[in-house]
C-alpha positions as CSV (number, residue, x, y, z in Angstrom):
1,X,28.6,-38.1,-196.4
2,X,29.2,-37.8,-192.9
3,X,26.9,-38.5,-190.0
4,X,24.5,-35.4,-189.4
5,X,23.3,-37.1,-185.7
6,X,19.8,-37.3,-184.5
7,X,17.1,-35.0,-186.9
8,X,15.7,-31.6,-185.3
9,X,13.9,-32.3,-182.5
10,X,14.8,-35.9,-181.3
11,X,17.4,-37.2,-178.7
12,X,20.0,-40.0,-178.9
13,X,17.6,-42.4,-177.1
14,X,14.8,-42.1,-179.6
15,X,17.2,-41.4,-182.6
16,X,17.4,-43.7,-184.9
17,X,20.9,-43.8,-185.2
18,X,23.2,-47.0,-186.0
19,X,24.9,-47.1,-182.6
20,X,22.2,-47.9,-181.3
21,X,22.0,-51.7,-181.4
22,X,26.0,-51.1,-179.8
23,X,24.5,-49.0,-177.1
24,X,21.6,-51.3,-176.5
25,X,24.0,-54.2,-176.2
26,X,26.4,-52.4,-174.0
27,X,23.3,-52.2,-171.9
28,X,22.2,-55.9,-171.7
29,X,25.8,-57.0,-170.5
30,X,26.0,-54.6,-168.0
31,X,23.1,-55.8,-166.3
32,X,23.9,-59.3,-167.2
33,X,27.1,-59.1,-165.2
34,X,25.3,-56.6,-162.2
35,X,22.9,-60.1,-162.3
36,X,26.0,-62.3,-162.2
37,X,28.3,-60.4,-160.1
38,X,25.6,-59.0,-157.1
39,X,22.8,-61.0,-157.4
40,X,24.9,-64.7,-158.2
41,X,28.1,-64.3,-156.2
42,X,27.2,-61.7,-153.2
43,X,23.6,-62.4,-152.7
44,X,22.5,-58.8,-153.0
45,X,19.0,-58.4,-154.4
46,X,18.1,-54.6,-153.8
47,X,19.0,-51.5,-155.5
48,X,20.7,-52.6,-158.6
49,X,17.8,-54.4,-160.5
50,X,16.9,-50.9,-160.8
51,X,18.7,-50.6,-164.0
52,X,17.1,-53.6,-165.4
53,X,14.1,-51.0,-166.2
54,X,16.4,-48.8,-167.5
55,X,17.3,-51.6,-170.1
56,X,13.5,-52.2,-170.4
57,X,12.4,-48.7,-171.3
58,X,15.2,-48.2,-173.7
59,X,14.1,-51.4,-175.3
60,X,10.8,-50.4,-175.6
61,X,11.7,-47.0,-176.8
62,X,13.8,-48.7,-179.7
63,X,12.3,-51.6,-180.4
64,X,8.7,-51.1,-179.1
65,X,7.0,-54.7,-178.0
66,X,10.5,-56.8,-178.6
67,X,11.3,-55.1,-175.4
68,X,8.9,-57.5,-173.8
69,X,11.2,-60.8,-174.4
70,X,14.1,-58.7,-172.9
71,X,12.2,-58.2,-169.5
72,X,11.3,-61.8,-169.5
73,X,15.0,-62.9,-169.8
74,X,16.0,-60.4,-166.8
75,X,12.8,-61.1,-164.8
76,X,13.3,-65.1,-165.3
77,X,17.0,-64.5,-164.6
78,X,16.0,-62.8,-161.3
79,X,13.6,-65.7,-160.2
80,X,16.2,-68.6,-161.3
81,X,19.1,-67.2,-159.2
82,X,17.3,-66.5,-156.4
83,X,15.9,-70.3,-156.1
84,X,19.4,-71.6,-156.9
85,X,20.3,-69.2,-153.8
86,X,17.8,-69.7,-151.4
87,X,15.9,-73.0,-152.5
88,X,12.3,-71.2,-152.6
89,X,10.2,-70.1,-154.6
90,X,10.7,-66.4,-154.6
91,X,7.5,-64.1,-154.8
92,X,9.7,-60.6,-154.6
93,X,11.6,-61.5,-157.3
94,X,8.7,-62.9,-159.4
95,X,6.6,-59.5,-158.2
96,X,9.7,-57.2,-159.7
97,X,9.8,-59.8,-163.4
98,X,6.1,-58.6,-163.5
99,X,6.8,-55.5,-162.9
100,X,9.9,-55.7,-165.3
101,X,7.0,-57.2,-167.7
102,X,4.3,-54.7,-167.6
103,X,6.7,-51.5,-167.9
104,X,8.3,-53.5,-171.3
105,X,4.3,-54.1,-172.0
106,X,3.4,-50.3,-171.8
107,X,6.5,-48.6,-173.3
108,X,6.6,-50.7,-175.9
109,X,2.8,-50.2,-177.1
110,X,2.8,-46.7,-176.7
111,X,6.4,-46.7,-178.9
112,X,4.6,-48.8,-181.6
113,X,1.4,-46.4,-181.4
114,X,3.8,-43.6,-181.8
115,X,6.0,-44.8,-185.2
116,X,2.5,-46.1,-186.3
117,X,1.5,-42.1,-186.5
118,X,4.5,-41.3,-187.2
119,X,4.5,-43.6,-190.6
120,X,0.9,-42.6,-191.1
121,X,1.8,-38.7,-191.3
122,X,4.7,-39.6,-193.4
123,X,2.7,-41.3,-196.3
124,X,-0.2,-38.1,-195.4
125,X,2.7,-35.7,-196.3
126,X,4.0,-37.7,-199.4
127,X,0.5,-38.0,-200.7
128,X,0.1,-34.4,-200.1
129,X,2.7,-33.6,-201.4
130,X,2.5,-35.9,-204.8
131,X,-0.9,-34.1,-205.1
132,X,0.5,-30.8,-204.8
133,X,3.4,-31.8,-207.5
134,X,0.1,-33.1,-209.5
135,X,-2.4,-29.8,-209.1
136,X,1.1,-27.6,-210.4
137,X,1.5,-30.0,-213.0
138,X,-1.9,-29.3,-214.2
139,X,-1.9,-25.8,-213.5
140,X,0.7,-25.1,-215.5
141,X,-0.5,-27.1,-218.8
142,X,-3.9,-25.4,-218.3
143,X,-1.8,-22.0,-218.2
144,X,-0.1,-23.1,-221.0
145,X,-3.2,-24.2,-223.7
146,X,-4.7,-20.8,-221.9
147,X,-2.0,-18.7,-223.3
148,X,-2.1,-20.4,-226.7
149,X,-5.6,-20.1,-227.3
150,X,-5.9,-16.9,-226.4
151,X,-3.1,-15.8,-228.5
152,X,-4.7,-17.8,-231.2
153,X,-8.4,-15.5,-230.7
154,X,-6.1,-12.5,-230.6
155,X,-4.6,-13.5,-234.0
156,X,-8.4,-14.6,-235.7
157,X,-9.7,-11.2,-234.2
158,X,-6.9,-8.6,-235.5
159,X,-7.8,-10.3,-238.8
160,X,-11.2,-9.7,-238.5
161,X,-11.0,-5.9,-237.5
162,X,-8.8,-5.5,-240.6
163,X,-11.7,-6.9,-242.7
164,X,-14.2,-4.9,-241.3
165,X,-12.2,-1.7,-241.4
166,X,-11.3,-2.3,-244.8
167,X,-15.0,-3.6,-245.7
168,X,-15.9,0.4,-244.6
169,X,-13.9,1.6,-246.9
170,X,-15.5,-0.2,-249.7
171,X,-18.7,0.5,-248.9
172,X,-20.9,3.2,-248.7
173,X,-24.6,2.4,-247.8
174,X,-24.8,4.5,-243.9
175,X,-26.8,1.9,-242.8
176,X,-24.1,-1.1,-243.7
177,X,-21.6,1.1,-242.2
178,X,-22.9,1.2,-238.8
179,X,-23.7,-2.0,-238.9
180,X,-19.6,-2.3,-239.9
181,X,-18.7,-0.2,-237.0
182,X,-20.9,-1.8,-234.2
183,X,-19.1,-5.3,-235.1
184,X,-15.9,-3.4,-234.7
185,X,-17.1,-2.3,-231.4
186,X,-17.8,-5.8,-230.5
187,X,-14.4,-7.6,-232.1
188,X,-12.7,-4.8,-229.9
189,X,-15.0,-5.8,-226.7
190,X,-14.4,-9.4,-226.8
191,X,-10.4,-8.7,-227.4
192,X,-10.4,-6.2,-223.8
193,X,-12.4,-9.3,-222.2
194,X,-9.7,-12.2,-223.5
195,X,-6.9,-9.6,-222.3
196,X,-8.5,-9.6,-218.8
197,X,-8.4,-13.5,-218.7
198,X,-5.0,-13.2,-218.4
199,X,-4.3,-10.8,-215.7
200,X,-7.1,-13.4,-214.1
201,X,-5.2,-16.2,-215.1
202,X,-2.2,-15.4,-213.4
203,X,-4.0,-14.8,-210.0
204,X,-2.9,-17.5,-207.9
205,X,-0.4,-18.9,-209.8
206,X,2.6,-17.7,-208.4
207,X,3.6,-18.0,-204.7
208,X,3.5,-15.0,-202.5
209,X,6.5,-13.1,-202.0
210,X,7.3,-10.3,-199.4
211,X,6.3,-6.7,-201.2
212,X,8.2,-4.0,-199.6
């Protein structure tokens, strides 16, 4: 099955896709040698720790609070060589590792806050829809003693009417035979009402579908 890319709606830096550890390590040695190669050897310490937050907020993006740890290793990597450079104690470079702390403190929660929902409204949906699955189950064995029953009454009640029609054949007292005919009357009745149960019945059971 071949790779499909990042689902509807997300991009390759929330994705998560398996190049991403790759990516995210392609990252870390890039500014491991912009550390090494600018900071170390030619004493430059503007402009490129830019892309140190870059790292940070994909970190946090990917990995949520982890990404804290990776702007402590670039924040105490900036304080380190600048004391092996200059002998003191730095405060700019310890100002931009808090800095480099605080953004990897922030993305991160809010990345964690945001799979948290996202989990939650997973599981909401699969619980939905396992109830769902459950209530059409149901529905449809309710349907299904429904129809059996009421087949069943149908059956008991054809046999009735045959005994009473053939009952007023037999007999020949008036009175008897109205009686006869209004218990006809009322076997007929009850067989319109159980025939409107399922015109009833089927109300609701069926998806709606476009009528043209």
């Amino acid at each position: 099955m071949t790779d499909q890319g990042p689902a509807s709606g997300e991009s390759w830096l929330t994705s998560t896709s398996s190049a991403q550890p790759y990516v995210f390590t392609l990252l870390v040695a890039t500014g491991l040698l912009l550390e090494l190669v600018i900071h170390f050897y030619l004493h430059i310490t503007v402009v490129y720790t830019q892309f140190f937050y870059l790292i940070v907020v994909v970190a946090g993006l990917w990995y949520g609070k982890k990404a804290i740890w990776i702007a402590l290793l670039f924040g105490g990597l900036q304080v380190m060589v600048a004391i092996y450079i200059t002998g003191i104690f730095p405060f700019e470079s310890l100002i931009r590792a808090l800095m480099l702390f605080i953004v990897a403190l922030v993305v991160g929660t809010l990345a964690d806050y945001k799979n948290a929902c996202h989990i939650e409204v997973v599981d909401r949906n699969s619980e939905l829809h396992a109830s769902q699955r459950a209530f059409e189950t149901a529905n449809k064995k309710l349907n299904l003693l429904s129809n059996i029953t009421r087949h069943d009454i149908f059956n008991q009640l054809t046999v009735l009417i045959g005994y009473l029609d053939l009952a007023r054949e037999r007999i020949t007292d008036m009175e008897v035979i109205s009686f006869l005919e209004k218990s006809e009357n009322a076997a007929n009745t009850i067989g319109r009402q159980i025939a409107f149960t399922k015109d009833y019945q089927d109300i609701g059971l069926y998806r709606p579908q476009w009528q043209n």
